[in-house]
Backbone as CSV, one residue per row, in Angstrom:
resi,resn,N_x,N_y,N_z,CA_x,CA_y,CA_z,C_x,C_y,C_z
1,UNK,2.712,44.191,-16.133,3.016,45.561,-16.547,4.310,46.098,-15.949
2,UNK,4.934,45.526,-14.903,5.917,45.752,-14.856,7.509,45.287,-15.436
3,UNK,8.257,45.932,-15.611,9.694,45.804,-16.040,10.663,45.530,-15.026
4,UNK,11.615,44.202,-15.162,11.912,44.239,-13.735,13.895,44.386,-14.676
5,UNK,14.387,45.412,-13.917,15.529,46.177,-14.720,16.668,45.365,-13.578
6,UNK,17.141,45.436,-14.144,18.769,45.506,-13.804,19.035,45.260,-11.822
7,UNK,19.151,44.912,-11.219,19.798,44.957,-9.167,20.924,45.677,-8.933
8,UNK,21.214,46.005,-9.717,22.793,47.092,-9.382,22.302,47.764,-7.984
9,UNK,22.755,46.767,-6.755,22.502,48.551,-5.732,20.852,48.247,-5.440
10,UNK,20.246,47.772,-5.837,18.548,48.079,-5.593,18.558,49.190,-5.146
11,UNK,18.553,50.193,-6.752,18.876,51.460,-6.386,17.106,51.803,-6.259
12,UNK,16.374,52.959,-7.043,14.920,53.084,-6.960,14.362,52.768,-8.152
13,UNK,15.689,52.524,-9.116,14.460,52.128,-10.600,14.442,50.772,-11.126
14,UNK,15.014,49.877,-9.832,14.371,48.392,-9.957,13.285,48.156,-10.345
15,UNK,12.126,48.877,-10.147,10.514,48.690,-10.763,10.109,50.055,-11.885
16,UNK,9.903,49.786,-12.886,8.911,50.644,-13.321,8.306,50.698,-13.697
17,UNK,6.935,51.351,-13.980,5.827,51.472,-15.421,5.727,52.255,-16.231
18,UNK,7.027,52.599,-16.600,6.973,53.595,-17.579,7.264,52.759,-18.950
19,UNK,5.921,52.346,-19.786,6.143,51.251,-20.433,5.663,52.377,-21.247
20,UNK,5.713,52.298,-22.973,5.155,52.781,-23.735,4.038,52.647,-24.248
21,UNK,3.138,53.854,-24.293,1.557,53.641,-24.377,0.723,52.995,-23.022
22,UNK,0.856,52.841,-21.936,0.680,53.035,-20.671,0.646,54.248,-20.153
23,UNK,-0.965,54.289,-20.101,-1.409,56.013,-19.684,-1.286,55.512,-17.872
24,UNK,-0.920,54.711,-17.148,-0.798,54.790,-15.844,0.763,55.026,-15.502
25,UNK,1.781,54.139,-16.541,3.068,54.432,-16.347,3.267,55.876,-16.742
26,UNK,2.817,56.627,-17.816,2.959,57.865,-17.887,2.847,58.939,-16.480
27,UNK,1.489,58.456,-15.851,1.395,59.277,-14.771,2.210,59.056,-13.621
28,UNK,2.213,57.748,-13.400,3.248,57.170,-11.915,4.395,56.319,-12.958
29,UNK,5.077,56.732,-11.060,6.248,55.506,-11.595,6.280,54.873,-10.144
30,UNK,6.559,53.717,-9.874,6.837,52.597,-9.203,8.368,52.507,-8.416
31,UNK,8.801,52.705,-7.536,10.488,52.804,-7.129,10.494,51.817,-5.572
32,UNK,11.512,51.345,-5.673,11.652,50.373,-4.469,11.739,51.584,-3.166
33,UNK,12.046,51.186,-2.089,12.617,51.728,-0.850,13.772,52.146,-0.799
34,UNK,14.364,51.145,-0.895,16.126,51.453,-0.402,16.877,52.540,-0.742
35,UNK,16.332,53.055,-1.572,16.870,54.116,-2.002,16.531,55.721,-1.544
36,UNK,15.301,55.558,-0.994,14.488,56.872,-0.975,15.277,57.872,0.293
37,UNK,15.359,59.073,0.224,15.841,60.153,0.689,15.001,60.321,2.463
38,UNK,15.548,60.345,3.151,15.032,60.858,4.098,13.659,61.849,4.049
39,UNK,13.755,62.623,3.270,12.466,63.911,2.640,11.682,62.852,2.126
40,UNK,11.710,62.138,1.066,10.828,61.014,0.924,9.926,59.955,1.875
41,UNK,10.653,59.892,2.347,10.416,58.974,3.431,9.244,59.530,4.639
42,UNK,10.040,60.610,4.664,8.646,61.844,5.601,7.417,62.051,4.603
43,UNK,7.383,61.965,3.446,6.467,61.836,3.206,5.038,60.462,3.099
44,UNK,6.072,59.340,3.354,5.244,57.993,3.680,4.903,58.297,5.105
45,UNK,5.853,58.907,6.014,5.272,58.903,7.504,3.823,60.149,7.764
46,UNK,4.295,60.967,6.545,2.682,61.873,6.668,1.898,61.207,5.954
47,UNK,1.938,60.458,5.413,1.134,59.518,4.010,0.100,58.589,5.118
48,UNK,1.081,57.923,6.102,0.144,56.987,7.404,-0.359,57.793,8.346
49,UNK,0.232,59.456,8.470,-0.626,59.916,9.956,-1.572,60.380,9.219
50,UNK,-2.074,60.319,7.662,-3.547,61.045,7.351,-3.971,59.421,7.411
51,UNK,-3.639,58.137,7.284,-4.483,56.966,6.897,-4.727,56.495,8.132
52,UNK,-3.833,56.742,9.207,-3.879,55.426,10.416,-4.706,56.088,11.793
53,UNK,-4.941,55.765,12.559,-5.274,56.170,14.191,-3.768,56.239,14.691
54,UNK,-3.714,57.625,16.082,-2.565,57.712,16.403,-1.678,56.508,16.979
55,UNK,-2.210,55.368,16.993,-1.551,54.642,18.193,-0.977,53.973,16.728
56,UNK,-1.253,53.980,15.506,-0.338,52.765,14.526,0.868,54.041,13.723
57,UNK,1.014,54.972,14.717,2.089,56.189,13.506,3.409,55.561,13.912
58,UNK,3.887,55.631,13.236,5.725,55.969,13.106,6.004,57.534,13.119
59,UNK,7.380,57.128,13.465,8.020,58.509,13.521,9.011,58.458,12.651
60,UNK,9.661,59.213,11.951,10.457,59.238,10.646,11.456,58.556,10.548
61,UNK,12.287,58.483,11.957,13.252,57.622,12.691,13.176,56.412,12.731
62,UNK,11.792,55.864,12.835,11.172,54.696,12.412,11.364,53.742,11.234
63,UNK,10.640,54.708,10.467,10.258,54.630,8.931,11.158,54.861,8.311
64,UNK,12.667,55.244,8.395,13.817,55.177,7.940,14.669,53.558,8.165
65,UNK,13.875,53.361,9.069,15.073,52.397,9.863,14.746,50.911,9.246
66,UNK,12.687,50.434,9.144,12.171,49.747,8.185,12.698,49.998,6.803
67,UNK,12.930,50.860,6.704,13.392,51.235,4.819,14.768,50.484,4.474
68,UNK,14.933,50.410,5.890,16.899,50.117,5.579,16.905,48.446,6.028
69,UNK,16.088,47.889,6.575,16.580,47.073,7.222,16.417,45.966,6.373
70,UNK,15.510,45.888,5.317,15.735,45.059,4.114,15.644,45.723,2.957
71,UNK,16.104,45.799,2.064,16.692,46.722,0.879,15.429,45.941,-0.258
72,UNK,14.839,45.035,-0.064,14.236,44.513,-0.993,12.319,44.632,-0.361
73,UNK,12.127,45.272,0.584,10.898,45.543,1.572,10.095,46.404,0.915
74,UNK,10.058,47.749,0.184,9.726,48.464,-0.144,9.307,48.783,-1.425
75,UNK,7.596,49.066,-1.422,6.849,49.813,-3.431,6.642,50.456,-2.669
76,UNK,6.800,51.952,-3.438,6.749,53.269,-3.484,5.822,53.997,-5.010
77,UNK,4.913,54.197,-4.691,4.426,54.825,-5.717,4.697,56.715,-6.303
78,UNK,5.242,56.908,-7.380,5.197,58.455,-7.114,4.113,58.993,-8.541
79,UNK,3.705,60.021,-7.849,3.114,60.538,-9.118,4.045,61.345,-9.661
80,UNK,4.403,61.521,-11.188,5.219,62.110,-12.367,4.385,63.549,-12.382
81,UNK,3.290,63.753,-12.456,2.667,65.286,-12.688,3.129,65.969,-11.545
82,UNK,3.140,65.552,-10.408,3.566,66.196,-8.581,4.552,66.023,-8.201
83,UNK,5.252,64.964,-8.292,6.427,64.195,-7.832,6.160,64.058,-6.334
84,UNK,4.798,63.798,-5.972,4.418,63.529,-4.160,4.187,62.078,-4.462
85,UNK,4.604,61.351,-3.537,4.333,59.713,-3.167,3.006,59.673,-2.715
86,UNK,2.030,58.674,-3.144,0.746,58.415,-3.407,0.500,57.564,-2.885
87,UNK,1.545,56.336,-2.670,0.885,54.927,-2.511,2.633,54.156,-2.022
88,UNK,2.415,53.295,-1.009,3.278,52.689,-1.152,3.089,50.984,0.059
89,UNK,3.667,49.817,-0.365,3.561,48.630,0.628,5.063,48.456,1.204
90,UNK,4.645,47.732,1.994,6.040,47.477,2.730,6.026,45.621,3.186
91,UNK,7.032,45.116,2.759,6.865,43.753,2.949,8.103,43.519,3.198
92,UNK,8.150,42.147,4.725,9.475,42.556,5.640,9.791,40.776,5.887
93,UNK,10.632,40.124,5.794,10.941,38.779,6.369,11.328,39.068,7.389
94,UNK,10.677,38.360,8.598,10.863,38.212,9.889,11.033,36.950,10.693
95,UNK,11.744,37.190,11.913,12.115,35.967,12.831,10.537,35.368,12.601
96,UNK,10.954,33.654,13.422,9.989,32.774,13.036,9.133,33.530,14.820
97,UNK,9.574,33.865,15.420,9.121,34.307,16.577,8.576,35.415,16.605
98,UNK,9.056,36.637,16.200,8.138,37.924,15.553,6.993,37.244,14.738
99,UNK,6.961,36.605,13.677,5.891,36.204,13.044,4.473,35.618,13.618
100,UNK,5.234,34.660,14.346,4.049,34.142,15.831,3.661,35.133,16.752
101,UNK,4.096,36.276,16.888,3.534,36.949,17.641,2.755,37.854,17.561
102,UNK,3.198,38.200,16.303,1.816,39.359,15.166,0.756,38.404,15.085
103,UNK,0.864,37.356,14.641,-0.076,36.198,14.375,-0.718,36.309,15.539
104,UNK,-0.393,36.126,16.638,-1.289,36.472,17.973,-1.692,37.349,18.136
105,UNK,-1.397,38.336,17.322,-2.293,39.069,17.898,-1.806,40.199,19.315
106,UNK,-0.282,39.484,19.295,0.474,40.370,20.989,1.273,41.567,20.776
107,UNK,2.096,41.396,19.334,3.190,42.476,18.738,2.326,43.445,17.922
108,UNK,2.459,44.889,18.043,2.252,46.184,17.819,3.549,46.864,16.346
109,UNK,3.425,46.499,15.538,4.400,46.434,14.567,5.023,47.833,15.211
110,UNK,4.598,48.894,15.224,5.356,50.049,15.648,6.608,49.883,16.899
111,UNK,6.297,48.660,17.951,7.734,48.299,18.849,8.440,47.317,18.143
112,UNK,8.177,46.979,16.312,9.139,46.354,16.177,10.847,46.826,16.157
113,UNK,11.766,46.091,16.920,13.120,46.521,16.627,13.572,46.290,15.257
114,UNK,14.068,46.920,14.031,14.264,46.172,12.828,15.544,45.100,12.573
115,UNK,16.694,46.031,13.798,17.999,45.227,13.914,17.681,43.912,14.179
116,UNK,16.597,43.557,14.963,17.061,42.080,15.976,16.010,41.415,15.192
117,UNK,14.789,41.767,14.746,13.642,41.048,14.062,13.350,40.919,12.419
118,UNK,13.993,42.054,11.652,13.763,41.536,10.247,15.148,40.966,9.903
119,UNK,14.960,40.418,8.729,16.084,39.458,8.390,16.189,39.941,6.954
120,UNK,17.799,39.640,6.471,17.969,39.963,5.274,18.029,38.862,4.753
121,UNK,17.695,39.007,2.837,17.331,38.033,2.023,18.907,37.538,1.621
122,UNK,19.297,37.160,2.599,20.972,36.653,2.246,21.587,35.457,1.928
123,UNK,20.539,34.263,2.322,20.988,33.281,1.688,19.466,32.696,1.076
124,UNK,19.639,31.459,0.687,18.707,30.547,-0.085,17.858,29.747,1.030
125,UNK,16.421,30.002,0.894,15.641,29.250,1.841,14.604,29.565,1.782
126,UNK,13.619,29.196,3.395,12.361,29.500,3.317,12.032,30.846,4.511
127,UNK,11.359,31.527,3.697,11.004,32.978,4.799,9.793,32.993,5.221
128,UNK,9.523,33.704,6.694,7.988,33.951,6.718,8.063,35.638,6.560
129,UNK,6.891,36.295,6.360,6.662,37.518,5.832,5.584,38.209,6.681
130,UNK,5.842,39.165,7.215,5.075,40.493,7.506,4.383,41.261,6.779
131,UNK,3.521,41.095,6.275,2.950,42.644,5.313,2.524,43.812,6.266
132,UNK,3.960,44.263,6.219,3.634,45.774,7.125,2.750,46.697,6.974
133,UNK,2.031,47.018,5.610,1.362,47.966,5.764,0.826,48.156,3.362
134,UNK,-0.173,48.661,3.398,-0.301,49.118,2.464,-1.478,50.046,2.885
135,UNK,-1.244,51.334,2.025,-1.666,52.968,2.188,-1.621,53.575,0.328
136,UNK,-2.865,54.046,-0.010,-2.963,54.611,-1.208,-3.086,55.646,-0.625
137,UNK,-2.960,56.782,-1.226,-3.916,58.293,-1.187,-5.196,58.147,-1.687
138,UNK,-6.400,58.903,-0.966,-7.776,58.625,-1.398,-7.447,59.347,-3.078
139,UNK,-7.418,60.413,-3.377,-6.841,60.689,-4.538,-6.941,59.813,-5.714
140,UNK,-5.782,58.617,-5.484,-5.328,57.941,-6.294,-5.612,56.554,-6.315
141,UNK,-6.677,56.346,-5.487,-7.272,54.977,-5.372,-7.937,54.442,-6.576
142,UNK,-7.571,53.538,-7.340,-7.852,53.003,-8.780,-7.493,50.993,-8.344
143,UNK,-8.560,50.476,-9.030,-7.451,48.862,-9.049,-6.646,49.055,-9.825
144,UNK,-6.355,49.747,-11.139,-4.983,49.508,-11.355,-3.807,50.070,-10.629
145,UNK,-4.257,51.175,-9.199,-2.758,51.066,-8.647,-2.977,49.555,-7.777
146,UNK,-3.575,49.458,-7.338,-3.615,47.951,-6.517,-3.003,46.842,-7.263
147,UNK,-3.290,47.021,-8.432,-2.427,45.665,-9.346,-0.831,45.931,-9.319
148,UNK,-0.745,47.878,-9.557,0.787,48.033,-9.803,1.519,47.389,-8.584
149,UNK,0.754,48.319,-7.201,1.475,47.372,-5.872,1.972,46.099,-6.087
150,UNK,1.145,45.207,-6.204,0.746,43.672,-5.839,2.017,43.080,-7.023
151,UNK,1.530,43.383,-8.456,2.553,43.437,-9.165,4.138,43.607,-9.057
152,UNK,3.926,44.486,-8.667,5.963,44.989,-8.134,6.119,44.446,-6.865
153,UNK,5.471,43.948,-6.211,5.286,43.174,-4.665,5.894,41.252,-5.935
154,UNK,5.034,41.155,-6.429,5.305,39.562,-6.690,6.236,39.288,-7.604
155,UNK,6.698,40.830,-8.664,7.791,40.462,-9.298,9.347,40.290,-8.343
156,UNK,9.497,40.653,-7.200,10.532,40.560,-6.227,10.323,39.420,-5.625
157,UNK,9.257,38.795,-5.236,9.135,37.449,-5.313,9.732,36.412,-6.351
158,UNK,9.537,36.549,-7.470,10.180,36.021,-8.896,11.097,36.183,-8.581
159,UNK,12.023,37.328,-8.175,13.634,37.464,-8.446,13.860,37.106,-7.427
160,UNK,13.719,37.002,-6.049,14.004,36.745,-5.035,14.010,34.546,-5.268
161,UNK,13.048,34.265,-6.014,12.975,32.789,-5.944,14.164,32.495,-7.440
162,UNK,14.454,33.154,-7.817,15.748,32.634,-8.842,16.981,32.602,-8.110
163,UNK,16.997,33.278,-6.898,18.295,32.824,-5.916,17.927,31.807,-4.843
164,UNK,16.613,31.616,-4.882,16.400,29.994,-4.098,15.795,30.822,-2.801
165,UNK,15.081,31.693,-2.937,14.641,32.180,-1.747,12.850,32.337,-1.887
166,UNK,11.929,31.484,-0.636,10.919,31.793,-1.367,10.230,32.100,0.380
167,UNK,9.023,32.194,-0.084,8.196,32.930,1.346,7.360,31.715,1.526
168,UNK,6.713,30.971,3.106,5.912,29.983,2.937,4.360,30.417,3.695
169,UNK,4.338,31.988,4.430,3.363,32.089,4.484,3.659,33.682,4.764
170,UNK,2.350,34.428,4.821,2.219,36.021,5.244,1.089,36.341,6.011
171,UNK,1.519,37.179,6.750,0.433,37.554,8.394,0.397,39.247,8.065
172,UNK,-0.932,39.624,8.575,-1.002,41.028,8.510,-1.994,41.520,9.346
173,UNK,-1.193,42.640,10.029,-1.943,43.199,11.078,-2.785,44.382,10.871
174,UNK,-4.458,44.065,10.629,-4.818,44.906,10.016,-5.855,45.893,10.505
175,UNK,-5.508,47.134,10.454,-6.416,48.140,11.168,-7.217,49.267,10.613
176,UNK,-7.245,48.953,9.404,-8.822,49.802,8.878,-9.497,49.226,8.056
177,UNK,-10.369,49.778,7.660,-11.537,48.886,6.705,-10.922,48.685,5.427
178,UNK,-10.305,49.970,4.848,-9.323,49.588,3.327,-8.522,48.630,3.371
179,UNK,-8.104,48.163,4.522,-6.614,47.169,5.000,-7.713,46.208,4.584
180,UNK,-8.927,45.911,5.442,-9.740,44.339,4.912,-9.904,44.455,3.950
181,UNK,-10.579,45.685,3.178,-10.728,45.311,1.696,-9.521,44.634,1.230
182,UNK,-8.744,45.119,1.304,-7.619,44.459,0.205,-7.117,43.453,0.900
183,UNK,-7.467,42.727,1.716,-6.771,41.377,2.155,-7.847,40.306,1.693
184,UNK,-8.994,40.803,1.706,-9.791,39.833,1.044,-9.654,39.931,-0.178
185,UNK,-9.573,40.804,-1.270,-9.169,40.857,-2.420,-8.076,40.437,-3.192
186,UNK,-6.890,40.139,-1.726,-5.621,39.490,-2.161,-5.623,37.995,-1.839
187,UNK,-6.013,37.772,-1.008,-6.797,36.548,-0.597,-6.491,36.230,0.744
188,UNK,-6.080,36.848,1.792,-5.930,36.648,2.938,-7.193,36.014,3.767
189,UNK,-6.653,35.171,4.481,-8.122,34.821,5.391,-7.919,35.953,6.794
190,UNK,-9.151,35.855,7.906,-9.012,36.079,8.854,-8.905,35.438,10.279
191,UNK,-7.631,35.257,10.680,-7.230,34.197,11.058,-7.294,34.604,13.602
192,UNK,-7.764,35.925,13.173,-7.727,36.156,14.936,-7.927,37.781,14.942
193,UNK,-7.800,38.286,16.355,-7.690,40.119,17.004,-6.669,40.212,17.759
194,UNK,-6.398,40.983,17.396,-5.528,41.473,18.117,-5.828,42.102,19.790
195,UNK,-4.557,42.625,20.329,-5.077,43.051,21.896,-4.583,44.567,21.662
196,UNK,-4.899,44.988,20.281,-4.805,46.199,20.187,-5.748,46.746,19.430
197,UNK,-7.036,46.364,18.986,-7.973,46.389,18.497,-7.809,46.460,16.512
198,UNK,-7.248,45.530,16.245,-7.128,44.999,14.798,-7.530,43.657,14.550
199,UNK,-7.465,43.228,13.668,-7.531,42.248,12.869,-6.832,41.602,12.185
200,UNK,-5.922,40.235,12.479,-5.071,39.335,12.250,-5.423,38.554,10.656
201,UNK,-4.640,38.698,9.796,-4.613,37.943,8.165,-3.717,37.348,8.130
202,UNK,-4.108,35.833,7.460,-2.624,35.396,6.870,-3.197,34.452,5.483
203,UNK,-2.722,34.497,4.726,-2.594,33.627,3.662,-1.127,32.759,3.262
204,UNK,-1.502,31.367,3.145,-0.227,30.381,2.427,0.468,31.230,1.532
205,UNK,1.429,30.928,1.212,2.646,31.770,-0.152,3.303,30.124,-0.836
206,UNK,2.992,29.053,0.082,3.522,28.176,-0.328,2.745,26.906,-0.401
207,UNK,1.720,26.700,-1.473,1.700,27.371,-2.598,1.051,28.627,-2.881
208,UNK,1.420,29.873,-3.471,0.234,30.918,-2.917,-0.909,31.010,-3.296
209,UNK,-1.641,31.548,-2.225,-3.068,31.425,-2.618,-3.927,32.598,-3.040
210,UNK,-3.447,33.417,-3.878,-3.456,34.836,-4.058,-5.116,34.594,-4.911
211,UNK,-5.429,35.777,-4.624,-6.786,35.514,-5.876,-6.576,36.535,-6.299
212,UNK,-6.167,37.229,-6.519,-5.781,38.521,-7.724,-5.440,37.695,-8.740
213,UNK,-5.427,37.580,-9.877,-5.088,37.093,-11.428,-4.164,38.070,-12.385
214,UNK,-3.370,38.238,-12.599,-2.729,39.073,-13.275,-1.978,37.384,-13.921
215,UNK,-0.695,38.415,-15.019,0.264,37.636,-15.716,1.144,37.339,-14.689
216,UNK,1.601,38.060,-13.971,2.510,38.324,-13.269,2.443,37.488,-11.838
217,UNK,1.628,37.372,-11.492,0.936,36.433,-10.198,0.768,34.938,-10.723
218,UNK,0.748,34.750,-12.027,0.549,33.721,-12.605,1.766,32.651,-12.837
219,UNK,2.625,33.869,-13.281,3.813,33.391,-13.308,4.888,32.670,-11.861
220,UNK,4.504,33.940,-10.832,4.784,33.390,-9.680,4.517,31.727,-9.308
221,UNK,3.298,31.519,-9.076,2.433,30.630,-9.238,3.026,29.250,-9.902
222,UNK,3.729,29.653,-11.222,3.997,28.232,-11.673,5.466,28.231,-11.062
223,UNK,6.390,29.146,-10.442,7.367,28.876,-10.598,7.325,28.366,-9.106
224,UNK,6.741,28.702,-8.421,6.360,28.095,-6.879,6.002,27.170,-7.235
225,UNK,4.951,26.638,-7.637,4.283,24.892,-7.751,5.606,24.054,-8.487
226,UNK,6.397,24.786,-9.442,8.197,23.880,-9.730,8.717,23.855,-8.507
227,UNK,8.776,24.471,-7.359,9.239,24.116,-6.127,9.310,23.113,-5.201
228,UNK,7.506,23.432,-5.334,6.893,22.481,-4.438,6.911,20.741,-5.197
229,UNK,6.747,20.708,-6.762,7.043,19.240,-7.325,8.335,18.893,-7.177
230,UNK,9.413,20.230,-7.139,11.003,19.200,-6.903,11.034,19.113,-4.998
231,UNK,10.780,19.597,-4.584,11.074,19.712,-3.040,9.770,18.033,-3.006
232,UNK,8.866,17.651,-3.187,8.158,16.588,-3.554,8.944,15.287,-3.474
233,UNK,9.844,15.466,-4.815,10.477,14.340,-5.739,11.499,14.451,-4.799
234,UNK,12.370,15.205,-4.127,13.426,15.310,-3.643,13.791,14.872,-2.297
């Protein structure tokens, strides 16, 4: 269901669902990160102090600085009737050493530095991945926004693997019960605890092991397993 438009800039209307006859694209629209306004942005940081316990908040300063530090990190959901942000994920390539350490269970994503630990999608290779965070509004909790996420999450995957860039696994540090729902639903296993009282996920990306089914995940799917048969033969 998504449209994947034009990279000029990964300005905010790299994603949308404003497809015709789509009563969900009518209501929301879908917009990357990189683009979003400071005022925006405060609204994802009030979006996590109604979802999270105080010890997982950011401060706007924060949550600006993740926004910037990979231009391709960020779904943003907005509602069209309000124009208030509803929903949004954040997905970050990180050092192979940050990654091992969330994986343990030792790193507190909130002391991540973004300068020294995320990495930009700048050349052709293999990444590991952070799933920083996904947050709906109770409001607007539907599986079809969960598909839109996941959706505009794996179509940047697609475009990201036509420049030779692909992900070989994802870790997530997870601290409420909605966070497990949807890691089991995406297919994450549970792989450890944290020493901050969460719960450690990771699922393969290479090949991925997603159990959501869409077109769009499907597609991923074959164009990863063409990877994995030439990287094979090669």
């Amino acid at each position: 269901p998504v449209r994947h438009l034009p990279a000029s800039g990964f300005n905010r209307n790299i994603f949308t669902l404003a497809l015709p006859g789509d009563s969900f694209g009518r209501r929301y629209e879908v917009l990357r990160g990189y683009d979003l306004s400071p005022d925006e942005i405060k609204e994802i940081v009030d979006l996590e102090d109604r979802s999270f316990d105080a010890r997982y908040h950011t401060t706007l300063e924060q949550e600006c600085a993740l926004f910037k530090s990979n231009r391709e990190g960020g779904v943003v959901v907005r509602d069209r009737e309000t124009g208030a942000i509803v929903a949004y994920m954040m997905i970050l390539p990180v050092t192979d050493e940050t990654y091992d350490l969330i994986r343990q269970g030792v790193l507190l994503d909130t002391a991540l530095d973004p300068e020294k630990v995320i990495l930009k999608y700048d050349s052709p290779g293999i990444y590991h991945i952070f799933f920083a965070s996904v947050i709906v509004a109770p409001a607007h909790r539907s599986a079809r926004m969960v598909t839109a996420l996941v959706d505009a999450m794996v179509e940047d995957f697609i475009a990201l693997a036509g420049r030779g860039i692909f992900a070989d696994r994802m870790v997530a540090d997870v601290v409420s019960g909605d966070g497990r729902k949807f890691c089991r639903l995406f297919g994450f296993e549970k792989v450890g605890e944290s020493d901050h009282d969460s719960l450690i996920y990771e699922i393969s990306t290479m090949p991925p092991r997603i159990r959501m089914d869409t077109a769009t995940i499907r597609r991923l799917k074959a164009i990863y397993a063409e990877r994995l048969d030439a990287r094979s033969k090669g």
